[in-house]
BAFIKOL-476611 format. One record per residue (C-alpha): residue in one letter; x, y, z. Coordinates in pm, whole numbers, plus 50000, padded with zeros to 5 digits. Layout:
% BAFIKOL-476611
> a  X  Y  Z
...
END
This chain:
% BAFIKOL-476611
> x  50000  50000  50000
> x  50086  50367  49931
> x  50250  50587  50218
> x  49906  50802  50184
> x  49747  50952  50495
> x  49422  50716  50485
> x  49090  50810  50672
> x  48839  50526  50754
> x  48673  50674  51006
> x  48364  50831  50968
> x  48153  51097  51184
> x  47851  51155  50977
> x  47546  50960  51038
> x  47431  50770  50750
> x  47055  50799  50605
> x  46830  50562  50751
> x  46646  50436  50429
> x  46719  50547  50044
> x  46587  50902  49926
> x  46299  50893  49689
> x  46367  51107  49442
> x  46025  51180  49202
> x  45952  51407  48933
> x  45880  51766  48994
> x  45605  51889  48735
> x  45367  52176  48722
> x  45428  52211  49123
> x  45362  51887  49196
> x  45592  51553  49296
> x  45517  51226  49046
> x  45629  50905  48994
> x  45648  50753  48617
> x  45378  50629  48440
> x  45508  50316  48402
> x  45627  50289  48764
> x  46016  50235  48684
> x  46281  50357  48913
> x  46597  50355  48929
> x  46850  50275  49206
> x  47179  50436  49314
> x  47449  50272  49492
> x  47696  50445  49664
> x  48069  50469  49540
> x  48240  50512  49886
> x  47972  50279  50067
> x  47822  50008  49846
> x  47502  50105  49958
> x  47157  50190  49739
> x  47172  50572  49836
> x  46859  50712  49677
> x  46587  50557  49449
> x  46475  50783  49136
> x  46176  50771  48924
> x  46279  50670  48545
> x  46144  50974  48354
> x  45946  50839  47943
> x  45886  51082  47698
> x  45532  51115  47891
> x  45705  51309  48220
> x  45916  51491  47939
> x  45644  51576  47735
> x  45445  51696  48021
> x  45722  51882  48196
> x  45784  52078  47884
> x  45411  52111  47834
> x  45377  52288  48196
> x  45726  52528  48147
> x  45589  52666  47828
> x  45193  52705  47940
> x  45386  52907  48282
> x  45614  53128  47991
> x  45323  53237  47781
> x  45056  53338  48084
> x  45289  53555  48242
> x  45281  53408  48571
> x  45667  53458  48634
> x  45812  53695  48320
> x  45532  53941  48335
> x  45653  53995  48733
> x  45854  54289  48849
> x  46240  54247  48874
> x  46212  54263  49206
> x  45942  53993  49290
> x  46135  53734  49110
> x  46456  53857  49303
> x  46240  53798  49634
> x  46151  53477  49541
> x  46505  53360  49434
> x  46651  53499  49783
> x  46412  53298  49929
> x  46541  52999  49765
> x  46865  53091  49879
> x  46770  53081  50248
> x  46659  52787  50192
> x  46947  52604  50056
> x  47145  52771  50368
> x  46873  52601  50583
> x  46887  52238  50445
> x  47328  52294  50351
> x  47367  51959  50566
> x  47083  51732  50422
> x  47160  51844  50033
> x  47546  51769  50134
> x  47491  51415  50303
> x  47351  51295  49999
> x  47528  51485  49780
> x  47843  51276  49893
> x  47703  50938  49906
> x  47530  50989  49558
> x  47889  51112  49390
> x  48192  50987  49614
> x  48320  51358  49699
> x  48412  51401  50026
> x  48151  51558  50283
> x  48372  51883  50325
> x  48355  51992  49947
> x  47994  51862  49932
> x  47932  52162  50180
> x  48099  52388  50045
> x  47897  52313  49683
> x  47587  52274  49843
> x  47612  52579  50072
> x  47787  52812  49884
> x  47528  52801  49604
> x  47336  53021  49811
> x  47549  53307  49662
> x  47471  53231  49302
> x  47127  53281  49387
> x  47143  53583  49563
> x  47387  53693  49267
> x  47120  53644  49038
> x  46858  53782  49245
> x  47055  54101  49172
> x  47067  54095  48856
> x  46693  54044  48827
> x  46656  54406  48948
> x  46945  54526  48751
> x  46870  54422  48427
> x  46759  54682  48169
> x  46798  54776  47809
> x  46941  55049  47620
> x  46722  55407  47472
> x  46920  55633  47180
> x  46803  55988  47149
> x  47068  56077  46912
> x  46911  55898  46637
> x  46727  56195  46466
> x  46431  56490  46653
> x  46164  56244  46557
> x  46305  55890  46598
> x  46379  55736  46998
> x  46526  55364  46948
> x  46476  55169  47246
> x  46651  54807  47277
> x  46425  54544  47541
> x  46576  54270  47684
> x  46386  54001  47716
> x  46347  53668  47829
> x  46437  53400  47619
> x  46123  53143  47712
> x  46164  52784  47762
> x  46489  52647  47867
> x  46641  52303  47887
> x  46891  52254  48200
> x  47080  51907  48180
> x  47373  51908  48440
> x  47654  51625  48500
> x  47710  51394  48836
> x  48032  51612  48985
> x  47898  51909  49094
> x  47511  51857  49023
> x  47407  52103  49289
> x  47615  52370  49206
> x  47662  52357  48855
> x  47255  52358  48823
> x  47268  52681  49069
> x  47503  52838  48826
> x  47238  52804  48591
> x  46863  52785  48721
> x  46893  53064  48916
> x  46982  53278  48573
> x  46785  53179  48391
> x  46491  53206  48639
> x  46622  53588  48703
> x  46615  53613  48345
> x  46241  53556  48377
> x  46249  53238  48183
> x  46086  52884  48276
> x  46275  52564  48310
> x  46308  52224  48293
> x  46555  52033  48418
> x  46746  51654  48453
> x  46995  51572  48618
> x  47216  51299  48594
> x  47071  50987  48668
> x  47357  50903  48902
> x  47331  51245  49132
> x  46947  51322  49088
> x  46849  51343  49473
> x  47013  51729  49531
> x  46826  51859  49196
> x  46485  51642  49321
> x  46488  51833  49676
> x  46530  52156  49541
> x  46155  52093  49381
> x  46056  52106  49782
> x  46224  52447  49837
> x  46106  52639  49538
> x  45798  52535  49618
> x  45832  52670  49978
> x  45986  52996  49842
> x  45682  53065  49639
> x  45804  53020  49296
> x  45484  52943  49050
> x  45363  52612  48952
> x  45524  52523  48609
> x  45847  52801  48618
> x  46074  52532  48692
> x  46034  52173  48641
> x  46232  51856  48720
> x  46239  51523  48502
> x  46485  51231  48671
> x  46607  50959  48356
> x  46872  50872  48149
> x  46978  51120  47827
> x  46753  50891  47574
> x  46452  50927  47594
> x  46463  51244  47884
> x  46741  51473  47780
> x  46701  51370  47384
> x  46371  51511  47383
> x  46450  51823  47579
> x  46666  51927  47317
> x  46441  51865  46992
> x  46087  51969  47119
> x  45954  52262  46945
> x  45850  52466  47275
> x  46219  52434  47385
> x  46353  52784  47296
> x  46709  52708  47446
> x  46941  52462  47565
> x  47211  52490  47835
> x  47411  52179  47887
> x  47694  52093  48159
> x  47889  51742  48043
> x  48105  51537  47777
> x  48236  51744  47448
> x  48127  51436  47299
> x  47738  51483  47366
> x  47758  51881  47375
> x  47818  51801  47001
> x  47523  51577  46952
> x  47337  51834  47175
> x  47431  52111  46908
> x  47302  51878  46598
> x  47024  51799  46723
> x  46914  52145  46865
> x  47002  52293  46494
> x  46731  52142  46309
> x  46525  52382  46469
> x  46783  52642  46512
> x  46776  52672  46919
> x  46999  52867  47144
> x  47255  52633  47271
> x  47487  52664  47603
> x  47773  52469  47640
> x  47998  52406  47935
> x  48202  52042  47866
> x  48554  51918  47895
> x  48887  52066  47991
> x  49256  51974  48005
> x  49404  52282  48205
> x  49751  52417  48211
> x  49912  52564  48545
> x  50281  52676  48403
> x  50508  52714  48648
> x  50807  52958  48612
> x  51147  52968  48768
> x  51072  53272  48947
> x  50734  53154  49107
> x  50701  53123  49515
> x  50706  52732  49447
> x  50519  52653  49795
> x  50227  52796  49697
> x  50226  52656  49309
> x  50293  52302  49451
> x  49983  52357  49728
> x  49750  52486  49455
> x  49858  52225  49222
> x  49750  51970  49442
> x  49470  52091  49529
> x  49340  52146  49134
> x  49393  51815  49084
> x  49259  51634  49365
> x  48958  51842  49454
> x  48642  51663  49363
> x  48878  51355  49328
> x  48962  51515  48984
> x  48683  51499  48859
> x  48604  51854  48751
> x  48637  52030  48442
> x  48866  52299  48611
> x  49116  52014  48713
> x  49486  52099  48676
> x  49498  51779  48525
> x  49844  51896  48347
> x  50155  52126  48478
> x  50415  52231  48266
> x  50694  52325  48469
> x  51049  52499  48386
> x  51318  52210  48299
> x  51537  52414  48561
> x  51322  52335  48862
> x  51104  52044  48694
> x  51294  51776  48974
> x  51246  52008  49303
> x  50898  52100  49198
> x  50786  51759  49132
> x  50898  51615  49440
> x  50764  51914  49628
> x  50393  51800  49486
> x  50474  51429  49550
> x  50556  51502  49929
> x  50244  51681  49926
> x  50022  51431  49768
> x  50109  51196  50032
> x  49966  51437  50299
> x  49669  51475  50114
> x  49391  51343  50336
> x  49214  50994  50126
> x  48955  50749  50213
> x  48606  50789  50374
> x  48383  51064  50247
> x  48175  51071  50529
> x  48441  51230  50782
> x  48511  51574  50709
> x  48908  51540  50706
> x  48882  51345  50371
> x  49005  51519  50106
> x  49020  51254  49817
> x  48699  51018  49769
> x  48582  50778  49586
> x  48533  50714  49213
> x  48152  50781  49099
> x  48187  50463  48879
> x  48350  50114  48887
> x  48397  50194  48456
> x  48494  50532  48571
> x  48811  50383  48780
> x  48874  50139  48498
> x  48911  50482  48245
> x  49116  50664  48453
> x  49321  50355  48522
> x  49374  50290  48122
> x  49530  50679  48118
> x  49778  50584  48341
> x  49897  50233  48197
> x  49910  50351  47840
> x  50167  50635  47958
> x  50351  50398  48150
> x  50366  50174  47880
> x  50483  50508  47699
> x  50798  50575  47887
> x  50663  50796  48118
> x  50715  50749  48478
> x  50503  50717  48742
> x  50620  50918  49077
> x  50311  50826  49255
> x  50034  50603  49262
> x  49892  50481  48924
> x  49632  50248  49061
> x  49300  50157  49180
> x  49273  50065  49588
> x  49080  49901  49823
> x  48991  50161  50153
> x  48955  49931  50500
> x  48540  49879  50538
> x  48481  50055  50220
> x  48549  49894  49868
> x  48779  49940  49601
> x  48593  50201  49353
> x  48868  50448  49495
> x  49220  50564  49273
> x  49544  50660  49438
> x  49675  51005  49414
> x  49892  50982  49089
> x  50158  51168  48945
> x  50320  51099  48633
> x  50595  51299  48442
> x  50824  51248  48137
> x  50509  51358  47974
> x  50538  51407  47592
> x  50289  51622  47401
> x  50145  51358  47206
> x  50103  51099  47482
> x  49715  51086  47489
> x  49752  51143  47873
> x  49844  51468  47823
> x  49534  51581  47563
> x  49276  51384  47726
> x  49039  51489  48021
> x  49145  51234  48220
> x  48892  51318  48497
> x  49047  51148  48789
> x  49331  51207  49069
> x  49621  51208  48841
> x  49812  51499  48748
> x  50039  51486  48447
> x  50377  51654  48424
> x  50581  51826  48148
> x  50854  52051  48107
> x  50943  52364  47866
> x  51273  52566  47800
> x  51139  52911  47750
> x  50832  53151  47759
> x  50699  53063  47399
> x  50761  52674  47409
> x  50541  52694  47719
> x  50263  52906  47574
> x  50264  52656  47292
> x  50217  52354  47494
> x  49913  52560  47652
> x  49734  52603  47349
> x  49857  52274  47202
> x  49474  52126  47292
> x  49155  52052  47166
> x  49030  52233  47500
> x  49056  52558  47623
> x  48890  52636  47976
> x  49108  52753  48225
> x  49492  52806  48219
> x  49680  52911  48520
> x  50048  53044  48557
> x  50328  53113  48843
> x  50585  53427  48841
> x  50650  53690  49095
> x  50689  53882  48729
> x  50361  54075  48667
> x  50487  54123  48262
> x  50556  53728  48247
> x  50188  53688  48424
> x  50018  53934  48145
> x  50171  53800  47851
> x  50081  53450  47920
> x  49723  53615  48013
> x  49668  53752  47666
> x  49828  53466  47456
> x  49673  53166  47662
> x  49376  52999  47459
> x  49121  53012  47748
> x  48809  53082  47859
> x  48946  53189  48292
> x  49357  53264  48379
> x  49447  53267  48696
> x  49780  53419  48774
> x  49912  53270  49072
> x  49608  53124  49199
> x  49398  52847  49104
> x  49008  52782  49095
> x  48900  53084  49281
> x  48585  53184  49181
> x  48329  53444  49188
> x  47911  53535  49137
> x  48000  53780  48945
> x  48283  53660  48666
> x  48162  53459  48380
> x  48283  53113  48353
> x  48311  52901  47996
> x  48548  52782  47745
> x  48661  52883  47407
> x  48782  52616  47146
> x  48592  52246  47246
> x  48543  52333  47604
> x  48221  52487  47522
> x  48021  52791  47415
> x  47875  53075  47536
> x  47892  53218  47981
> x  47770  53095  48311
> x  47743  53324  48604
> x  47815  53663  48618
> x  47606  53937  48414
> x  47745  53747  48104
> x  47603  53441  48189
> x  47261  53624  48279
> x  47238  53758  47914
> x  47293  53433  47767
> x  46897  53397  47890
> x  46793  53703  47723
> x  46664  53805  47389
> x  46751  54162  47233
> x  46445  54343  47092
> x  46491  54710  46907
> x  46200  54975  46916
> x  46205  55216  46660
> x  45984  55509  46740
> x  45876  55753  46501
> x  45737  56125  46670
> x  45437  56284  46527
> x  45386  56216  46100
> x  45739  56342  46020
> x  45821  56060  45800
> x  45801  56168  45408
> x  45571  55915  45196
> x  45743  55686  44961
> x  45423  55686  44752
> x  45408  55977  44580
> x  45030  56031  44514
> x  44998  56380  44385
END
């Protein structure tokens, strides 16, 4: 076994039966038609977590069906800026108020450890109250330079129905950095989750309808992507789509949404860069390092998932972040000193497992780790904290989104060779970079192929900054006023005063 610091203790009480996660429709809780569920069995524990209803095209149809009846009356985008924003701060109180029930299952559903689950499910508060904000704020533009007679006005306005489909490692805060938008926006919603993490989406049903939000504005439909998420992205009262997941299906997403020409969101994969310079204060690049790549067990699209370090302190560095690694905190994600989890699949493991072979098989060398494990009283569905240099560009380790606990290591010679190996990917989310030298830090800012920089930091984030990707990480903004216009339409008025306009028939 690895010299790892291993936790197997555990200080959080577990559930007493599975969750029942059910459809949220029109206001109201259902199970399928058809009466199907669908268990989940918990990474870390081995235990069926939560049971969720198995949505048809029926509950699809229906949710669908219920969001666009709520968008024409008027119920929610007809209402004041302000009354929506009371509503969503409502929600946000609420989310405060039940932090440790969302989080409990949050952690047995995914793997990630009860600390982070927390901070996800907590902290989402803030996005909400951040777009309560901006549901006051919002307005359009008037031009009274156009002419004595003409004013132009431009409207912003709500976009209508919109499709939310969010992935397993962050389900409750990646759908907070979208729902609450869109609902500011004064759109209505329906959403799935993934049907491995749907109990933290199906409970917040329960507190919107507490907070007062109107049957029908947001809507929740529990399944797999075929036949639920397929149809939420082809059905003709679906005015836009915003999707969280694989580049793989954000393309399919964007086919299939074209044929009838739908507004489409897209927030998928990353491989991100953290270049460290000679000149950098290494104890806090090798800190932050580890921490990008083993929060969320790695599996996050912001992982640091690859460094690329200066040849001329590529050996101290490296051993700085091994020495580290082995401090990390891994094992049980029920005791909130755990700081690496489980795996949210037994296929998952196998993946990230096949990464790490094939390099090794490539020449490259493993410093740490590089295989599955088996945590006293829990299982094996858990991967060691890996790191691997003697990375080459090409090695497929190094281009693909691993989406594990492994970090990937390789070196450059100068300033240009490592802005190259930055933008040498298919991907282009986040970057980060290390140097005490502000004109090294703004270069690399302006020529690095990314949607977020960080500059001697890493994964610090904020209500109010957009987040997305350029390249195949993804198009269009989440968060921030950015990410609240992605939920708007633009409208011009052009106003003519008094008859002043000369006739184009001439008639005399």
């Amino acid at each position: 076994m690895l010299d790892l610091t291993i936790q197997t203790d555990q200080t959080v009480a577990m559930p007493e039966a599975p969750y029942v996660a059910r459809h949220f429709i029109d206001g109201q809780y259902h199970d399928s038609a058809d009466g199907r569920t669908s268990d989940r069995v918990s990474p870390s524990h081995g235990i069926v977590v939560s049971r969720a209803a198995l949505g048809t095209a029926s509950e699809t149809g229906a949710a669908i069906a219920a969001a666009r009846r709520a968008f024409d009356d008027g119920c929610w985008s007809d209402l004041s800026g302000k009354e929506r924003a009371i509503v969503l701060n409502r929600v946000a109180d609420l989310i405060e108020a039940n932090e440790e029930r969302l989080a409990v299952i949050e952690t047995l559903e995914s793997g990630k450890p009860i600390s982070q689950a927390r901070g996800e499910c907590g902290g989402a508060a803030d996005l909400w109250r951040y777009a309560a904000s901006l549901a006051r704020a919002s307005h359009g533009d008037s031009h009274n330079t156009l002419g004595a007679d003409i004013l132009g006005v431009v409207l912003k306005e709500p976009i209508g129905v919109v499709s939310i489909i969010t992935p397993w490692n962050f389900p409750f805060w990646i759908l907070s950095q979208k729902l609450p938008f869109a609902l500011a926006a004064g759109c209505t919603c329906v959403v799935k989750p993934s049907e491995m993490t749907p109990s933290t989406t199906a409970m917040l049903g329960e507190l919107l309808n507490e907070a007062g939000l109107p049957a029908g504005v947001c809507n929740i439909v529990l399944g797999h992507g075929d036949p639920v998420g397929s149809l939420m992205t082809t059905h003709k009262d679906v005015d836009m789509v915003s999707f969280t997941g694989s580049t793989a299906v954000g393309k399919l997403i964007t086919k299939s949404a074209g044929d009838s020409l739908k507004k489409v969101a897209l927030e998928l994969g990353g491989k991100n860069p953290q270049v460290i310079f000679p000149d950098a204060d290494l104890e806090s690049a090798a800190d932050a390092v580890t921490f990008g790549v083993y929060f969320n067990v790695g599996q996050c699209c912001n992982s640091s998932s690859r460094i690329i370090v200066h040849e001329d302190i590529a050996d101290a560095f490296v051993e700085r972040v091994v020495a580290l690694s082995r401090q990390v905190v891994f094992g049980n994600p029920m005791h909130p000193d755990t700081q690496v989890g489980a795996i949210v699949t037994a296929d998952h493991q196998q993946k990230i497992d096949g990464y790490v072979r094939a390099a090794r098989d490539q020449g490259a060398e493993v410093m740490l780790g590089g295989g599955m494990m088996e945590v006293p009283g829990l299982g094996q569905q858990f991967y060691q904290p890996t790191v691997v240099r003697g990375v080459t560009p090409e090695m497929e380790i190094a281009r693909a989104e691993v989406f594990g606990p492994v970090l990937s290591v390789l070196t450059f010679r100068d300033f240009d060779e490592a802005v190259a190996l930055v933008n040498d990917s298919a991907y282009g989310l986040s970057a980060g970079v290390w140097s005490e030298d502000v004109h090294t830090c703004l270069s690399f800012c302006r020529k690095a192929q990314a949607g977020t920089v960080w500059t001697n930091t890493w994964m610090d984030g904020f209500p109010e900054l957009a987040f997305g990707g350029m390249k195949e990480s993804g198009q269009g903004r989440e968060i921030g006023r950015y990410g609240f216009e992605e939920f708007l339409e633009v409208k011009s008025l052009v106003m003519r005063i008094g008859r002043s306009r000369a006739p184009w028939v001439k008639t005399g």
